[in-house]
C-alpha positions as CSV (number, residue, x, y, z in Angstrom):
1,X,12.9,7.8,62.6
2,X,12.5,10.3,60.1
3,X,9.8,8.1,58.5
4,X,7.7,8.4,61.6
5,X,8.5,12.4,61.5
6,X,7.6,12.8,58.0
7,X,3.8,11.3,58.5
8,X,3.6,12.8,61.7
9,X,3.8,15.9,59.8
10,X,1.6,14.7,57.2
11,X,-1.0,13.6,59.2
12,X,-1.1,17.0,61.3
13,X,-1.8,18.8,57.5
14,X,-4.0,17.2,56.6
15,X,-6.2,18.0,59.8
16,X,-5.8,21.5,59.3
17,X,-7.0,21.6,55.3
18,X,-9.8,23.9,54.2
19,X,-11.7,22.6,51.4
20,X,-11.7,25.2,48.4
21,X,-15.2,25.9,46.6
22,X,-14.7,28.7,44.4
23,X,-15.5,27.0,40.9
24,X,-13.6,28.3,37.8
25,X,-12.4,27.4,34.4
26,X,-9.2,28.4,32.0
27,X,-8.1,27.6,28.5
28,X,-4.9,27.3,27.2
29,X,-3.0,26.4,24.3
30,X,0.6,25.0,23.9
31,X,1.1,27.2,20.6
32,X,-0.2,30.0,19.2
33,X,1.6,29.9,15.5
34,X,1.0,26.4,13.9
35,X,2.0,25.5,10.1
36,X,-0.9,24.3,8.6
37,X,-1.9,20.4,8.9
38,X,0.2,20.1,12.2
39,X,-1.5,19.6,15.5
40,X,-1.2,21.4,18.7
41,X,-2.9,21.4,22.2
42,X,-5.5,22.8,23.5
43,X,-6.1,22.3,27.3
44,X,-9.0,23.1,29.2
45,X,-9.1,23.3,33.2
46,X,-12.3,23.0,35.4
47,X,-11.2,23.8,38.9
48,X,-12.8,22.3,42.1
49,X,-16.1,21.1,39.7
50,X,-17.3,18.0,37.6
51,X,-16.3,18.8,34.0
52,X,-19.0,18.0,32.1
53,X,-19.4,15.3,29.2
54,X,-16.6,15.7,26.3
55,X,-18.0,17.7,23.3
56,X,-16.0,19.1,20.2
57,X,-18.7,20.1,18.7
58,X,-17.4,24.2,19.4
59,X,-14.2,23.1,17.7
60,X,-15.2,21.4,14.1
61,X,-15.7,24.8,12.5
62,X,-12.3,25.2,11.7
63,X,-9.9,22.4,13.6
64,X,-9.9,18.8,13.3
65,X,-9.8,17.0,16.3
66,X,-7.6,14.1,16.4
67,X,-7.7,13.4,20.3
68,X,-9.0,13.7,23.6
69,X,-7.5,13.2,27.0
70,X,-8.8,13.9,30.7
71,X,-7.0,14.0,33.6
72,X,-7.4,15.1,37.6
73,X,-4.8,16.5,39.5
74,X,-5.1,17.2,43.6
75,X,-3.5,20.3,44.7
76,X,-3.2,21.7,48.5
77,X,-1.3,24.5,49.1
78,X,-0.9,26.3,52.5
79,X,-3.7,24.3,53.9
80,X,-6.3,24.7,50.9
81,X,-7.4,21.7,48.8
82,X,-7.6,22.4,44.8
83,X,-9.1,20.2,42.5
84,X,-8.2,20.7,38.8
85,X,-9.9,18.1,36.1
86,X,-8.0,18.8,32.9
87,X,-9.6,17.9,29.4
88,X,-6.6,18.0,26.3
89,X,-7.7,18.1,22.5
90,X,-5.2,17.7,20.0
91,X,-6.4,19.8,17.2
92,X,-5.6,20.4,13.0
93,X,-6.5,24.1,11.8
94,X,-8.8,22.7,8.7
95,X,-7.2,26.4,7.0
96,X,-4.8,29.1,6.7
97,X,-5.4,32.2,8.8
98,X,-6.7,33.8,11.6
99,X,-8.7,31.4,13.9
100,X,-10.2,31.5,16.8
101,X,-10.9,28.6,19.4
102,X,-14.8,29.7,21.0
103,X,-15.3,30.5,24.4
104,X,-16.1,27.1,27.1
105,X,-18.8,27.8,29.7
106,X,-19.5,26.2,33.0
107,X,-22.5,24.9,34.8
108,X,-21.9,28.2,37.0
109,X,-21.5,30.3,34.5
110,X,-17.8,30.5,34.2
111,X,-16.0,31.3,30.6
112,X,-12.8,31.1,29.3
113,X,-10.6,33.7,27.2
114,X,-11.5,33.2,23.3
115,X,-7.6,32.3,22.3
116,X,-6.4,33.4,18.6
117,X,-4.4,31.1,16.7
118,X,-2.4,32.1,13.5
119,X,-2.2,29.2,10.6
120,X,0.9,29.6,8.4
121,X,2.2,28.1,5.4
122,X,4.6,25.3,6.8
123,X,7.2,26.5,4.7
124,X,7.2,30.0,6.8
125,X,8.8,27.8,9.2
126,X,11.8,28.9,9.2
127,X,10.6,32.7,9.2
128,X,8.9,32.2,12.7
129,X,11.7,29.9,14.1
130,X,12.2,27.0,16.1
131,X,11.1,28.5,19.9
132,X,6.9,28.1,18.7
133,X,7.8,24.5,19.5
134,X,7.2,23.8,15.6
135,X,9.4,20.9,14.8
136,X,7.8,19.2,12.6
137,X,5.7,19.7,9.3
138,X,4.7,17.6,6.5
139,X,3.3,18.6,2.9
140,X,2.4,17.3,-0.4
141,X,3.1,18.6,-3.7
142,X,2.7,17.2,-7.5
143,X,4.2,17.7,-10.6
144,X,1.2,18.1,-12.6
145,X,-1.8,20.1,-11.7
146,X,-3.6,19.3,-14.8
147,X,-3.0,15.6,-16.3
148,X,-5.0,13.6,-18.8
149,X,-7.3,11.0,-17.6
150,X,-5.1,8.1,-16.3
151,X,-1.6,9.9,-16.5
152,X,0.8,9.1,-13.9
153,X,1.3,12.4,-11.4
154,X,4.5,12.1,-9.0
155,X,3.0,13.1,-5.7
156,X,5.6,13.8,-3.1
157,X,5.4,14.4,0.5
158,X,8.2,15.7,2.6
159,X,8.3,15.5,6.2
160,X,10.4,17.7,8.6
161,X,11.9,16.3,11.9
162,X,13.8,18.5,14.5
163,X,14.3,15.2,15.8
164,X,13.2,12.0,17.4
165,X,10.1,11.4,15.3
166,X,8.6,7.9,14.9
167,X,5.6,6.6,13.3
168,X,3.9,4.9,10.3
169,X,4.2,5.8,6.6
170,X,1.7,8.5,5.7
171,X,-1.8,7.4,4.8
172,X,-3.8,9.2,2.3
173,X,-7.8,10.4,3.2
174,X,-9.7,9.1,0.3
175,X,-13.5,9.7,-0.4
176,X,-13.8,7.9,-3.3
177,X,-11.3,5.0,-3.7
178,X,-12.6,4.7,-7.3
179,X,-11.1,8.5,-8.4
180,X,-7.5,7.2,-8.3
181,X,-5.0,4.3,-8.7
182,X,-2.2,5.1,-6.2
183,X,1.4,3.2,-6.0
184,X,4.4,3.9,-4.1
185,X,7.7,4.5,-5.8
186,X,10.3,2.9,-3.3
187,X,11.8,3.7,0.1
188,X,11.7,7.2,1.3
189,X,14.4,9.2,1.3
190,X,16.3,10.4,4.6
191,X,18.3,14.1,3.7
192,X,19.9,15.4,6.8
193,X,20.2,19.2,7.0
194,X,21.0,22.2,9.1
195,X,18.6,25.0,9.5
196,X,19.5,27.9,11.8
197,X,22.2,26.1,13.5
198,X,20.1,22.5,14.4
199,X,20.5,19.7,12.8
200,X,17.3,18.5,11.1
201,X,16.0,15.7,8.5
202,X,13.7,15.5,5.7
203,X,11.7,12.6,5.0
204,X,10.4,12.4,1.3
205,X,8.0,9.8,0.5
206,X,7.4,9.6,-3.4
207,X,3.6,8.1,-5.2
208,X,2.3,7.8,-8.4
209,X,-1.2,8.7,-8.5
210,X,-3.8,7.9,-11.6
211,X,-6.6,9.8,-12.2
212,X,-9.3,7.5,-13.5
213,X,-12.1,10.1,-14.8
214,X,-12.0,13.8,-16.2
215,X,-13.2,16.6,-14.8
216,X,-12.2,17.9,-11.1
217,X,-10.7,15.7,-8.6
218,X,-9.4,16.3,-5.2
219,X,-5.9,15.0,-4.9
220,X,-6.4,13.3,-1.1
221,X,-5.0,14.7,1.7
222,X,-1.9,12.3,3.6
223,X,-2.1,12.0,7.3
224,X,1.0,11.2,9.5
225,X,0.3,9.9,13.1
226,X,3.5,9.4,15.3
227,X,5.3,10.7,18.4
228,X,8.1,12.1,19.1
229,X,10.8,10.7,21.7
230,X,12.8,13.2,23.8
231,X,15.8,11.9,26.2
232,X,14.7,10.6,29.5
233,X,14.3,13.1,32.0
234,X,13.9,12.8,36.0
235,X,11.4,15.0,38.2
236,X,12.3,16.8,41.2
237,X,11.5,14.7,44.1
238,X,11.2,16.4,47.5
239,X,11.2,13.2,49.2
240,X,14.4,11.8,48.0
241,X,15.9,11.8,51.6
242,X,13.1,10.5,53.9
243,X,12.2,8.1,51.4
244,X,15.0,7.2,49.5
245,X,15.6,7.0,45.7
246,X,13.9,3.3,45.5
247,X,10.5,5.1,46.4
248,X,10.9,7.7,43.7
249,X,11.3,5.0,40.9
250,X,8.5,3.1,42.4
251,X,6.2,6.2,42.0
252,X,7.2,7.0,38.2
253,X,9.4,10.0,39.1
254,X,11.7,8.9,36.1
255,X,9.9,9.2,32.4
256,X,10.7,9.9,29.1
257,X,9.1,12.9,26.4
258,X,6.8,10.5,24.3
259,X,4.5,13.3,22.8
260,X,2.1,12.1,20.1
261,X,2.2,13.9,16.7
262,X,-0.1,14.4,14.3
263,X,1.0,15.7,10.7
264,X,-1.4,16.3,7.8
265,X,-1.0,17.3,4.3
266,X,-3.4,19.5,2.8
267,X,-5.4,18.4,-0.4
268,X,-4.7,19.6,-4.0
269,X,-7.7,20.1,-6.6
270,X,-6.4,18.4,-10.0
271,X,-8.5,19.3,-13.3
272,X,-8.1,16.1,-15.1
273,X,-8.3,16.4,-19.0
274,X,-10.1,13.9,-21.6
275,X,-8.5,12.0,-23.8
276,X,-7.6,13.7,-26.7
277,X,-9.5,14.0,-30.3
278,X,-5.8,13.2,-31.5
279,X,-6.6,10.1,-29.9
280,X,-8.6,8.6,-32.8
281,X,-10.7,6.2,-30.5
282,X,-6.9,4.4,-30.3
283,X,-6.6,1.9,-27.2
284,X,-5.2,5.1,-24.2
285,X,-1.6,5.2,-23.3
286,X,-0.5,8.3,-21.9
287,X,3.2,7.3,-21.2
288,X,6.5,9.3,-20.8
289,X,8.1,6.8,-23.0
290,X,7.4,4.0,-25.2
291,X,9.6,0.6,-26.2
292,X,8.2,-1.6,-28.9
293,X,11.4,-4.3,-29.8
294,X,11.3,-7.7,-30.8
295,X,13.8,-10.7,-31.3
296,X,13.7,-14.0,-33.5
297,X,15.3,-17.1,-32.6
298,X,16.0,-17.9,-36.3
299,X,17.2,-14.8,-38.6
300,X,17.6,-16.6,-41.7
301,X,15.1,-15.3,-44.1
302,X,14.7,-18.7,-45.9
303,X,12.4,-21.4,-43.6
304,X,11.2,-25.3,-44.9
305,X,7.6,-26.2,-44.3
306,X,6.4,-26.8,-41.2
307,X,9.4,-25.6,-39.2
308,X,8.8,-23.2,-36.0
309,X,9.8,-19.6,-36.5
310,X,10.0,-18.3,-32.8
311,X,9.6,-14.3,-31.8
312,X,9.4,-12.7,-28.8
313,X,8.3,-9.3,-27.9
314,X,8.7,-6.8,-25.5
315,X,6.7,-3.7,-24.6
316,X,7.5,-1.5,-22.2
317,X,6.0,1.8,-21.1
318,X,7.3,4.8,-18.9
319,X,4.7,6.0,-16.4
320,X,1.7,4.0,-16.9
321,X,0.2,0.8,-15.1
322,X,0.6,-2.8,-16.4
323,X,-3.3,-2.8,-16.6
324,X,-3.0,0.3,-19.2
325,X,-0.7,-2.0,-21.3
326,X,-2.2,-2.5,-24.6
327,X,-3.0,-6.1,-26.5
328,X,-0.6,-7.3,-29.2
329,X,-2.4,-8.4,-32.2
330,X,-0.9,-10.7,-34.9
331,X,-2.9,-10.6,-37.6
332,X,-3.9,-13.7,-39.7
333,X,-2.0,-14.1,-42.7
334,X,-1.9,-16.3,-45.9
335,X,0.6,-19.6,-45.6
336,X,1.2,-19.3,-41.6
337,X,-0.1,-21.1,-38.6
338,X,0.6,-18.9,-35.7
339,X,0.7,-20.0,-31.9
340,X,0.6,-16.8,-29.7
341,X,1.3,-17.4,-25.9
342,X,0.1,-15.4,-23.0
343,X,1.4,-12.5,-22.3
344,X,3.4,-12.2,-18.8
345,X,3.3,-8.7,-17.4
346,X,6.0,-6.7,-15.0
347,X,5.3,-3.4,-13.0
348,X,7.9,-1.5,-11.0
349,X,9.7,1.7,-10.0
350,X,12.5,2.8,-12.0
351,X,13.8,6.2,-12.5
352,X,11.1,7.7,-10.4
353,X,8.1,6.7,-12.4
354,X,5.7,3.3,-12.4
355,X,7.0,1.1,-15.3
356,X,5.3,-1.6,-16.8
357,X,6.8,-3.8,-19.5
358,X,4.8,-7.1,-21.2
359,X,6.3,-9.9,-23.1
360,X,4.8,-12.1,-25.3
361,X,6.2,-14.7,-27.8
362,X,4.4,-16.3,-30.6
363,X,5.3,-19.5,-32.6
364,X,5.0,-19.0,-36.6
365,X,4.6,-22.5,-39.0
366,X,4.4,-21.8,-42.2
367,X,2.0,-24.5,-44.3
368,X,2.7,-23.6,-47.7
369,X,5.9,-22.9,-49.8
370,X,6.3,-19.2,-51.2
371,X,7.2,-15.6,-50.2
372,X,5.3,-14.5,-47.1
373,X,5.1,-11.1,-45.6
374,X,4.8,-11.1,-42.0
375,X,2.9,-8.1,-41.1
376,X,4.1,-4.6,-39.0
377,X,3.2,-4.4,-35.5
378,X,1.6,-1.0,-34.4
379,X,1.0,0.5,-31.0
380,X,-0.4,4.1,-31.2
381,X,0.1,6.1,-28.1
382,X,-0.1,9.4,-26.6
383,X,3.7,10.8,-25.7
384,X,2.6,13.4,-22.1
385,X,5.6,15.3,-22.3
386,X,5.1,16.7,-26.3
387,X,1.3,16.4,-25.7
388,X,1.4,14.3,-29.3
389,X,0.1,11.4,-30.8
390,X,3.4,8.8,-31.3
391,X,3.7,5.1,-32.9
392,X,6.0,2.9,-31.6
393,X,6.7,0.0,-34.4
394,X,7.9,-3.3,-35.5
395,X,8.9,-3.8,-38.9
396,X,7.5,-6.5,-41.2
397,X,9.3,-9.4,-42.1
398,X,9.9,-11.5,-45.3
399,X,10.5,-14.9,-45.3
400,X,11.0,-17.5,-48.1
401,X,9.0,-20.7,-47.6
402,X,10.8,-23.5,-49.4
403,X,9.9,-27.7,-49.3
404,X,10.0,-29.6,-46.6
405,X,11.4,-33.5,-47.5
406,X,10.0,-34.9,-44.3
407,X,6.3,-33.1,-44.0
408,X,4.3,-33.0,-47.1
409,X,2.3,-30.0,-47.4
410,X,-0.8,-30.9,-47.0
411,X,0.2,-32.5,-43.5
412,X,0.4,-28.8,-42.1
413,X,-2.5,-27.1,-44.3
414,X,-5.4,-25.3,-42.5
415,X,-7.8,-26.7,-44.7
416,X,-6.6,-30.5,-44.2
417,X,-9.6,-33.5,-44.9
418,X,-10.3,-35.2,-42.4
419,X,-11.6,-39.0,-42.8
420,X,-14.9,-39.8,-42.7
421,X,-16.6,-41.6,-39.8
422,X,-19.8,-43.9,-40.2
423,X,-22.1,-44.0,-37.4
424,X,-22.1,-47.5,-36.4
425,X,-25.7,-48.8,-37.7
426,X,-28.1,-49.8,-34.6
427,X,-29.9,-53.2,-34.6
428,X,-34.0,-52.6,-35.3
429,X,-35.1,-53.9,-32.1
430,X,-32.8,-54.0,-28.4
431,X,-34.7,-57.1,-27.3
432,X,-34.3,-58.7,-30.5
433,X,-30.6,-58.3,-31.1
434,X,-30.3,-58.9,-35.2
435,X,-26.7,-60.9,-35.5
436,X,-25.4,-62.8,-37.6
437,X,-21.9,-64.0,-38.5
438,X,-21.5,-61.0,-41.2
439,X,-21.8,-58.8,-38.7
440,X,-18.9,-58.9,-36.1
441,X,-17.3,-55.5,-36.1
442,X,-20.8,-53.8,-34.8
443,X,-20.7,-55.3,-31.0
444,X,-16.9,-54.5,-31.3
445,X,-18.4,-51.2,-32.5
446,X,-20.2,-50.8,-29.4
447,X,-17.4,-52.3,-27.2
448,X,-14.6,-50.1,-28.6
449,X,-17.1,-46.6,-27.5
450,X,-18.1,-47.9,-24.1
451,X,-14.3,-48.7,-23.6
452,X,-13.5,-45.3,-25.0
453,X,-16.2,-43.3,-22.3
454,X,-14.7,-45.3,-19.7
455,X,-11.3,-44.7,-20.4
456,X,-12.0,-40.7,-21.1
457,X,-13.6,-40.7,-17.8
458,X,-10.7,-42.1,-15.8
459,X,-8.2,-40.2,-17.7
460,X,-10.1,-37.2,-16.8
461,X,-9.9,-37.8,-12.8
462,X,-6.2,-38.5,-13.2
463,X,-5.5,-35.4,-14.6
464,X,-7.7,-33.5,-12.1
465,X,-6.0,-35.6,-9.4
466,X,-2.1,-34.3,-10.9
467,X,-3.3,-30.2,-11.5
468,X,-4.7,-30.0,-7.9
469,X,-1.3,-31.9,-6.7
470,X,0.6,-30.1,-8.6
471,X,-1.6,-26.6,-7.5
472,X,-0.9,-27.4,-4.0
473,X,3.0,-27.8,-4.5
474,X,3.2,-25.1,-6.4
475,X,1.3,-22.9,-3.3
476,X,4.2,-24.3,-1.3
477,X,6.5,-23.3,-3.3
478,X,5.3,-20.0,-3.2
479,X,5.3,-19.9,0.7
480,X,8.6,-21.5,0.7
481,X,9.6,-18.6,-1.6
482,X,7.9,-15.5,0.6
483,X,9.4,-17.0,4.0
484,X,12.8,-16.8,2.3
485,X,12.7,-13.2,1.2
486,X,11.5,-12.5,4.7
487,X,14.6,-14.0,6.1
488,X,16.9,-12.3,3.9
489,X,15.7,-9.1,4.0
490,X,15.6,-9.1,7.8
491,X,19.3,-10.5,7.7
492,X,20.3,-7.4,5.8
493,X,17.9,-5.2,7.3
494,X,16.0,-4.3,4.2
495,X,13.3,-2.8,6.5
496,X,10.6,-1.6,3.1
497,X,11.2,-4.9,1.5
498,X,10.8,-6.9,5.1
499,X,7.1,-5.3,5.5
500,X,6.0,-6.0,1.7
501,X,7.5,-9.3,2.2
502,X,5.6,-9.9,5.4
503,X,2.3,-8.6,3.4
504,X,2.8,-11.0,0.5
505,X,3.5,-13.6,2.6
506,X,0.2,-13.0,5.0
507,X,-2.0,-12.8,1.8
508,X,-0.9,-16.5,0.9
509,X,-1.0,-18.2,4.3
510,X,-4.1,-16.9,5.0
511,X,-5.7,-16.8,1.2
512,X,-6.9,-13.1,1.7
513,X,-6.2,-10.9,-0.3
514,X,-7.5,-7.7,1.4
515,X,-4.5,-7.9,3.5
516,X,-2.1,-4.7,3.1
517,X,-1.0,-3.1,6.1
518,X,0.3,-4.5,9.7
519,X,-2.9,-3.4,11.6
520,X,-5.0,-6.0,9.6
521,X,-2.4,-8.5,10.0
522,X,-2.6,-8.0,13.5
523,X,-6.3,-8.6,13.4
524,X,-5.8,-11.8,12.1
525,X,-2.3,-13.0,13.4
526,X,-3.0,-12.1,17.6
527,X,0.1,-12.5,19.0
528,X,1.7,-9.9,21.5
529,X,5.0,-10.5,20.5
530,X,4.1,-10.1,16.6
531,X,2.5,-7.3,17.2
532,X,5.2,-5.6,18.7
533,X,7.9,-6.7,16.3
534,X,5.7,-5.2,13.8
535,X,5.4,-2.1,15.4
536,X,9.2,-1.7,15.7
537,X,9.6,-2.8,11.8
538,X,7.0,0.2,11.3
539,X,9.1,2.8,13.7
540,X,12.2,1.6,11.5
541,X,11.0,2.7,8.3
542,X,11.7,6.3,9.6
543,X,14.9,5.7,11.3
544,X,18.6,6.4,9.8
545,X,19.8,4.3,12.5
546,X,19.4,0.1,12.3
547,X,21.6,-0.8,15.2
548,X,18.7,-1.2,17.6
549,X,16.7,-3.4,15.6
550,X,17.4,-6.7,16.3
551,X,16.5,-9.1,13.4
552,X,17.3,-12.4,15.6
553,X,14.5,-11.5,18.1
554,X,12.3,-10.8,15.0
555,X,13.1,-14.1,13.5
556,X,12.3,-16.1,16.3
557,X,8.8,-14.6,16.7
558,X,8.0,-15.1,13.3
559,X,9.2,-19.0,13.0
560,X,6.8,-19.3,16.4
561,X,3.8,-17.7,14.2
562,X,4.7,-19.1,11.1
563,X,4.8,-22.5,12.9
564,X,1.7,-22.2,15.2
565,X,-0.9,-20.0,13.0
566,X,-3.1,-21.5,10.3
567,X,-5.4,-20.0,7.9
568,X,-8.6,-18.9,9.8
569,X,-11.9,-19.6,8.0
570,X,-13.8,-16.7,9.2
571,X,-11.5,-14.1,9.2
572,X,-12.5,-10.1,10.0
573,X,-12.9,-8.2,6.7
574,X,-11.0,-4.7,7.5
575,X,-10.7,-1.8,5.0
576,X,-7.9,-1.9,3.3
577,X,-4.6,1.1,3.7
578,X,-5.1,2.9,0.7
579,X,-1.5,2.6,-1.0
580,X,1.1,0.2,-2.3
C-alpha cells in the first residue's frame, strides 16, 4: 500500500513541474592552498545548457592537467526542473605562487568568478595544516647539485600519506633518455610519524642517477598516480521505509572514498662537470671507493716448468655502474704463457650506493727456467669525495722458475718448431693418372684429406647439434630458476623482489627484452585475473600491512598463465618505464 502511495505522489509531481530556462555557469575549486606538484579540483557547472566541447587550453599556462571528468545531474525542487552538467579537471600548478584559474564563458554570455590559488612549498605543510584537505605531498631532493660526468647522485623522493594512499612506484618524466643512467637502490622505506596529533607515514623511495654528458641537465621530474581509500560510507536515503533497505543497495546508496591522486615532484637543474685535467686521459672512474685485491692458489715463490700458477682478482667500486668498470690488463712478459679468462661482472645496492665488483682469473705457465717478475697491476681513478686522483694497486710478484723432469723446455716455448708438411705432389694430367708401384702413399695422400674434410664436416654438425641442445637446456634452466624465485618470494611475501622476479621471468618466456613494468606485461600476457593480481602486487608495494594479500590466489593465477601462455611472435613494442 504504501508503494501505491508513494508513486501516486510521484506521478502527481511530476504533472505539476515547471521546466527552468535561465542558463548559468559557476566555478569552483576543492582547495585554494596546494603544495606544489599535488593536484586539486577544479569543477565547472553549466546549468540547464549543453556544455560545450572539453578544452584546457585556458588552463596550460600555469596547471597541468592530469584529468577530465563530466557528469549530469537532474534536480527538481518545489516543482522546478534543474539541469546541472558538471565538467571536473584535476590540475598540477606548473609553479610556486600566486595563480589564477581564467574566467569560462557561455554560449550566452555567462562567466565565472576568476578563482586564486596560492602554490606553496610542500614542506609549508605543516604551517597551513591539515583542514586545506592537503594530505599528501611528494618531493625529490639530491645529494649533489654539481657532479662530474657519470658520478652517481642519490636521488630521493619522499612521499607523505595522511592515510589510505595506494598506487604505483613513482615514474620519472624524461626528455632525453640518453642524459641519464637511472637505478633503483632497494625497497622503499615506510617511517610512521605523528604530526599535529595524526598519525602519518613517509614513503622514501631511493635512485642513483648518472649523468652521462657535461654541461646543464635537468634532473627529471617523478610523477606519482594513485588514490586514496577512505572507510565505506552510506548516503542518506529518504526512501528507506517505502522501499526498503534491499532497494537502497540496489541503487549504489552504499560506496566507498576512492579519490584519485596525483603527486609530482618538481625537477632539479644539475651542472654536470668534465672530467678532470687530473684525469690524464686515464680510463673515468669517479667512485666513492675503490678495492683492487687479488689471491693465488699457489703462494710458494718457487714453480717447475710448465706448471699452472692460478690468480684471481677482484675489483670492486663504490658508486659507479658495472659498465664504468675498467679492463684488467696483464701485460706480456718474458718466460710466461698466460691464459686470462672473461671477466664476470656483479652490480647491486649496498650501503646506499650502486656497487659494482668484476672478477677475473688468469692462468700463468711459465716456459723457461729463471727469476721472473710478474708485473704490478694499476687502476687509476678519480676518488669523488677528496675530488683527487687515487691508484688502487696490486703488487708484483717474484717467482723462481726451476726444471721440470717430465716437460722438457722446449715442449712449452712460445717459439716451438713446428714439423714441416710437403704438399702432396699432383699427377700431370687427371685423365691420365701417372701410377706406378713407387708411388702408393700419394692416393692414400688424397684418401687420408678427403677422409679428413669429411670427418671435420660431421664433427662440425655434432657439435652445433650439442651447443644448441645444450642452449636450450640451459634456457630451461633459467626459466626453471625465475619461476622458483617467484614462488618463494610470494611465499614470504617479498613484494619488490616478487615484481622484479615476475619482470625477469616475462623477459625470458617471451624473449623481449623491452619488458620492465606490469603495464607492458599486461599488453602481452591478457588475462583478467593477471592483470588484477598485478595490480594488487603494485598497491602492496606501498602498504605496511601484508595480511590481505593472499599469495595462494596469486599462485594459482600464475601456474594457469605460466601453463597456458607461450611466446607471441609479434608482440606490441611499448616504451619502456624509465627505472630499474
Amino acid at each position: 500500500m504504501k508503494k501505491i502511495v508513494f508513486l501516486a505522489i510521484c506521478f502527481s509531481l511530476f504533472t505539476h513541474i515547471s521546466w527552468a530556462q535561465t542558463p548559468s555557469i559557476m566555478a569552483s575549486v576543492d582547495k585554494t592552498t596546494v603544495p606544489l606538484g599535488q593536484s586539486f579540483n577544479l569543477e565547472v557547472v553549466y546549468q540547464n545548457q549543453e556544455p560545450p566541447q572539453p578544452d584546457s587550453s585556458l588552463l596550460q599556462n600555469d596547471f597541468e592537467v592530469v584529468g577530465v571528468a563530466q557528469g549530469k545531474n537532474i534536480q527538481i525542487i518545489n516543482g522546478v526542473k534543474t539541469i546541472e552538467y558538471t565538467r571536473q579537471f584535476r590540475l598540477i600548478p606548473k609553479k610556486k605562487g600566486q595563480l589564477t584559474i581564467p574566467v569560462f564563458t557561455d554560449e550566452n554570455g555567462n562567466k565565472t568568478d576568476p578563482i586564486t590559488i596560492k602554490v606553496i612549498e610542500p614542506s609549508e605543510i605543516s604551517a597551513q595544516g591539515a583542514e586545506n584537505g592537503n594530505q599528501f605531498a611528494m618531493v625529490g631532493r639530491v645529494n649533489n647539485n654539481t657532479p662530474y660526468v657519470q658520478q652517481e647522485i642519490l636521488y630521493t623522493i619522499s612521499l607523505t600519506d595522511s592515510g589510505g594512499l595506494q598506487g604505483r612506484e613513482p615514474l620519472f618524466e624524461l626528455a632525453n633518455d640518453k642524459d641519464w643512467i637511472i637505478r633503483s637502490l632497494g625497497m622503499p622505506e615506510i617511517k610512521p610519524f605523528v604530526k599535529n596529533g595524526k598519525k602519518m607515514r613517509e614513503i622514501i623511495f631511493k635512485y642513483a642517477f648518472f649523468p652521462q654528458k657535461s654541461g646543464k641537465l635537468i634532473l627529471p621530474a617523478a610523477r606519482f598516480e594513485g588514490y586514496a581509500l577512505g572507510k565505506p560510507q552510506k548516503r542518506i536515503d529518504p526512501f528507506a521505509d517505502l522501499f526498503g533497505d534491499e532497494l537502497s543497495a540496489t541503487l549504489g546508496m552504499t560506496f566507498a572514498d576512492h579519490e584519485p591522486v596525483f603527486l609530482k615532484s618538481a625537477p632539479i637543474e644539475i651542472d654536470v662537470r668534465p672530467i678532470p685535467l687530473e684525469n690524464n686521459g686515464n680510463w673515468w672512474l669517479p667512485a666513492q671507493d675503490v678495492l683492487l685485491v687479488d689471491k693465488w692458489e699457489n703462494e710458494n715463490s718457487q714453480i717447475k716448468v710448465g706448471e699452472a700458477l692460478h690468480r684471481t682478482i677482484y675489483l670492486k667500486a663504490d658508486g659507479v655502474l658495472d659498465n664504468q668498470l675498467p679492463s684488467i690488463n696483464f701485460p706480456e712478459t718474458k718466460g710466461l704463457k698466460q691464459y686470462p679468462e672473461k671477466p664476470a661482472m656483479e652490480m647491486k645496492a649496498e650501503n646506499g650506493h650502486v656497487t659494482s665488483v668484476m672478477k677475473i682469473s688468469n692462468v700463468y705457465i711459465p716456459n723457461a727456467t729463471g727469476d721472473i717478475e710478474i708485473p704490478a697491476i694499476e687502476i687509476p681513478w678519480f676518488n669523488v669525495k677528496t675530488k683527487q686522483m687515487e691508484t688502487a694497486k696490486l703488487k708484483g710478484r717474484k717467482i723462481s722458475v726451476i726444471p721440470n723432469p717430465e716437460i722438457k723446455e722446449a715442449e712449452v716455448m712460445d717459439t716451438v718448431p713446428t714439423p714441416e708438411v710437403q704438399e702432396p705432389v699432383l699427377p700431370k694430367s687427371a685423365a691420365e693418372p701417372q701410377l706406378n708401384k713407387n708411388e702408393p702413399h700419394k692416393l692414400n695422400t688424397h684418401l687420408y684429406l678427403v677422409l679428413m674434410a669429411v670427418g671435420g664436416f660431421a664433427l662440425g654438425i655434432i657439435l652445433t647439434l650439442l651447443f644448441v641442445r645444450k642452449g636450450n637446456n640451459s634456457a630451461q634452466g633459467h626459466a626453471k630458476s625465475l619461476e622458483k624465485a617467484i614462488i618463494s618470494c610470494a611465499k614470504n611475501k617479498d613484494i619488490r623482489g616478487l615484481r622484479d622476479a615476475l619482470l625477469d621471468w616475462s623477459k625470458e618466456k617471451f624473449s623481449l627484452s623491452y619488458i620492465k613494468s606490469f603495464n607492458e606485461l599486461k599488453e602481452i600476457i591478457k588475462d583478467k585475473d593477471f592483470a588484477d593480481e598485478l595490480d594488487k602486487i603494485n598497491a602492496q608495494l606501498y602498504s605496511d600491512n601484508l595480511d590481505n594479500w593472499d599469495y595462494k590466489v596469486f599462485l594459482n593465477v600464475f601456474e594457469k598463465v605460466n601453463k597456458n601462455t607461450t611466446k607471441k611472435k609479434n608482440a606490441p613494442k611499448i616504451l619502456p618505464d624509465l627505472y630499474k
